[in-house]
DOMILUM-647822 format. One line per 5 residues: their letters; for each residue z, y, x of C-alpha. Coordinates in Angstrom, 1 decimal, padded with zeros to 4 digits. Layout:
BEGIN
A) Z Y X  ...;
! end
This chain:
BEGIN
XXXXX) 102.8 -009.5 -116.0  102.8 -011.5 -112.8  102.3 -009.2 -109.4  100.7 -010.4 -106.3  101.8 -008.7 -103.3;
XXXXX) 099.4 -006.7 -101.1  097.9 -009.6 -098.3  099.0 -012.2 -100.5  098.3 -014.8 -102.9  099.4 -017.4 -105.9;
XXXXX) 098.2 -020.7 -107.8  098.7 -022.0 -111.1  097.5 -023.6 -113.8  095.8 -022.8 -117.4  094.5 -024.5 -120.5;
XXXXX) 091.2 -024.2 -122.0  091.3 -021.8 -124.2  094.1 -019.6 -122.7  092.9 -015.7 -121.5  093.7 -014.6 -118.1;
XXXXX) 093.9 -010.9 -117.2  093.7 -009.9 -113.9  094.6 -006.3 -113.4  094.3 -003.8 -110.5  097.1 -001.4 -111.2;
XXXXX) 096.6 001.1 -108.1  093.1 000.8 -107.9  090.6 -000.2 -105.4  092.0 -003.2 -104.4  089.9 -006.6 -104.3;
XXXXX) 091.1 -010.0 -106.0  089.4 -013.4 -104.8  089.7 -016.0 -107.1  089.0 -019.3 -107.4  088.9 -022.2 -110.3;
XXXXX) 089.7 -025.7 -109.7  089.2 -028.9 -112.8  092.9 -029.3 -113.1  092.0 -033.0 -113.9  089.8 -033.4 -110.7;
XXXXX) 089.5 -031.0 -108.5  086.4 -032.1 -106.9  084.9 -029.7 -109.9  085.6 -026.3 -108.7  083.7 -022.9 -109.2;
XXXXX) 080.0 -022.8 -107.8  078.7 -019.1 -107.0  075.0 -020.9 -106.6  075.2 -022.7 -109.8  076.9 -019.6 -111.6;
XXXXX) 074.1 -017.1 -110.1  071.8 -019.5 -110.7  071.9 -020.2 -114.4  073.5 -016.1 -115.6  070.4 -015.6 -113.7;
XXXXX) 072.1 -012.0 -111.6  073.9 -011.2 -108.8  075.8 -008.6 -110.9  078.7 -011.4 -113.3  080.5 -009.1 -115.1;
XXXXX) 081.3 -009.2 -119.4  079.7 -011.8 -121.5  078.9 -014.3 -117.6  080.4 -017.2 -117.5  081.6 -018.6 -114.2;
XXXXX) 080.3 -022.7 -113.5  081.1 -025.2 -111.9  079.9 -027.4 -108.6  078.9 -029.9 -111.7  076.9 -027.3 -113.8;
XXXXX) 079.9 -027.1 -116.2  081.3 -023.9 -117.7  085.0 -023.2 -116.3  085.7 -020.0 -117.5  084.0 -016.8 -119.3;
XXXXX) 084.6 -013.5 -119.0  085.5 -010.9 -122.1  085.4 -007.7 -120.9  085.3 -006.2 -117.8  086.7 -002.4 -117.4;
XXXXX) 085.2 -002.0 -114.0  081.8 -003.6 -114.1  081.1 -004.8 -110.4  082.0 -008.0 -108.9  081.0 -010.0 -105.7;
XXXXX) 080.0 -013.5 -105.9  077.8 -013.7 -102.6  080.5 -013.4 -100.0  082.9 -016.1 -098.6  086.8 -015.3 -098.9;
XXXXX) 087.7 -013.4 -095.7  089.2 -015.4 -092.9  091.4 -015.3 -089.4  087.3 -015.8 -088.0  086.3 -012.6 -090.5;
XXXXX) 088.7 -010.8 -088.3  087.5 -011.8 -084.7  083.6 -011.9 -085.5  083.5 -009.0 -087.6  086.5 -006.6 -086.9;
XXXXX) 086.4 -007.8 -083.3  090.1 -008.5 -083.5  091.7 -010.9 -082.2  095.2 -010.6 -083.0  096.6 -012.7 -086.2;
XXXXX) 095.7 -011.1 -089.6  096.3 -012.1 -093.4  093.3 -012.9 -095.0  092.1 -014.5 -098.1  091.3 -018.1 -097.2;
XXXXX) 094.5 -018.6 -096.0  096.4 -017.6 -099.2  094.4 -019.1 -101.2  094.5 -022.5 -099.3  098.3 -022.3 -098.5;
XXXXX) 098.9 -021.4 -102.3  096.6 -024.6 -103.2  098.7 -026.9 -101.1  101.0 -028.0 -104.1  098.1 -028.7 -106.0;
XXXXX) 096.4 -031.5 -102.7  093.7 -028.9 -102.4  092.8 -028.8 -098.2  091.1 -025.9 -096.9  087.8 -027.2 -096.2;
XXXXX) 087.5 -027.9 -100.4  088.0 -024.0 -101.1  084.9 -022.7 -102.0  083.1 -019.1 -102.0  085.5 -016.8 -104.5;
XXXXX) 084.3 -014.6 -107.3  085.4 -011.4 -105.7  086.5 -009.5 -109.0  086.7 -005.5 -107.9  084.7 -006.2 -105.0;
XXXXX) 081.6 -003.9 -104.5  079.1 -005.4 -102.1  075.3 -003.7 -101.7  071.9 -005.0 -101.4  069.3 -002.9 -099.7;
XXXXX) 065.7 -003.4 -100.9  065.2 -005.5 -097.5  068.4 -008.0 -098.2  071.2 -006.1 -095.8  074.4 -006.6 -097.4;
XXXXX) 076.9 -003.5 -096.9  080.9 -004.0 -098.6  081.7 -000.8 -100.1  084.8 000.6 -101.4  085.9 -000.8 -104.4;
XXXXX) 085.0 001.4 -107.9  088.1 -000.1 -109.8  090.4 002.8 -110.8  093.8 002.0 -111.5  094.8 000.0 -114.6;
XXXXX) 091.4 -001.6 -114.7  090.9 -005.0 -115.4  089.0 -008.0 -116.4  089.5 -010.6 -119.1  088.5 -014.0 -118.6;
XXXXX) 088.8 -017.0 -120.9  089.3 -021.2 -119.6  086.2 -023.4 -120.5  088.7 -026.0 -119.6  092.3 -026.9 -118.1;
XXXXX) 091.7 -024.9 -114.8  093.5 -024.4 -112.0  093.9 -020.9 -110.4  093.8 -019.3 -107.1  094.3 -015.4 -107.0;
XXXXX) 094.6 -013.2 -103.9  095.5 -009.3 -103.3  092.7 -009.0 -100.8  093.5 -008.5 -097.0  089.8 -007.0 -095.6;
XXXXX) 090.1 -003.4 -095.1  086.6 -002.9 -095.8  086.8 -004.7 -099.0  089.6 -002.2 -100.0  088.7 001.1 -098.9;
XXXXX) 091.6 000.9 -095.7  094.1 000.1 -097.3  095.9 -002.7 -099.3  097.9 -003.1 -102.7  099.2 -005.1 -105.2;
XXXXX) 096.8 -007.0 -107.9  098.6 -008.1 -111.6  098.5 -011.0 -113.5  098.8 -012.3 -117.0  098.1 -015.7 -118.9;
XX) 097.6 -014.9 -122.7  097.3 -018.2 -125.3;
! end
């Protein structure tokens, strides 16, 4: 088992076929993820296209994740928690200032994912919107969105299988609101 640091982040690659587990072993604690063609990265995950053809907001056991080019990347198993995000960007040093009204430097998810991609020639401006797995966002009946804390109890996890060679991006998220104020480690594993 692989262990992402709280406010941090990692990149690798998988085949198609292989089974990734990612595991929250305190509990509510947010992962962003996101999936890459690991032979051209200009396919990557699509939250429009996934929403889109799964036809929910809610991806969670038996969804499958797609791709910018309408192609499956990977699927998920099972899902102990149940509630994942897949509207929201990955937060940012801008989430901060706009939103937290702080301007002092702060960790955030963009930023580990895109310095974690660097080996891999992925630039910032190609990482797209993350599937958020833990993260609980709300939708009033009139569309306000409202990030609450997480429902994930430790040891939960979710089990995703490659549609194809992928590469990964996973993040310990670094929002407090995503987290319930305060931040932790998230797990890894690669199973063939």
């Amino acid at each position: 088992m692989e262990v992402i640091k709280k406010q941090t982040g990692a990149a690798f690659t998988i085949k198609k076929g292989q089974k990734l587990k990612v595991l929250d072993p305190l509990g509510e604690q947010v992962s962003d993820m996101v999936l890459f063609n690991a032979e051209d990265t200009r396919e990557k995950i699509s939250s429009g296209k996934t929403l889109d053809f799964e036809e929910s907001v809610l991806i969670t056991k038996g969804n499958f994740l797609w791709s910018n080019r309408s192609r499956k990347m990977m699927e998920i198993l099972e899902d102990t928690n149940g509630r994942n995000d897949f509207l929201l960007a990955p937060c940012s040093p801008e989430t901060f200032q706009i939103m937290y009204d702080n301007p002092e430097y702060h960790p955030s998810c963009f930023e580990n994912l895109y310095t974690n991609l660097k080996k891999f020639n992925i630039q910032p401006d190609e990482v797209p919107t993350a599937f958020n797995i833990f993260m609980n966002v709300q939708f009033a009946a009139d569309g306000k969105l409202s990030v609450d804390p997480p429902l994930s109890k430790a040891g939960d996890y979710l089990l995703f299988q490659a549609q194809m060679d992928l590469i990964v991006a996973l993040t310990a998220c670094s929002a407090e609101d995503s987290n319930n104020g305060s931040f932790k480690p998230i797990h890894y594993e690669i199973l063939d």
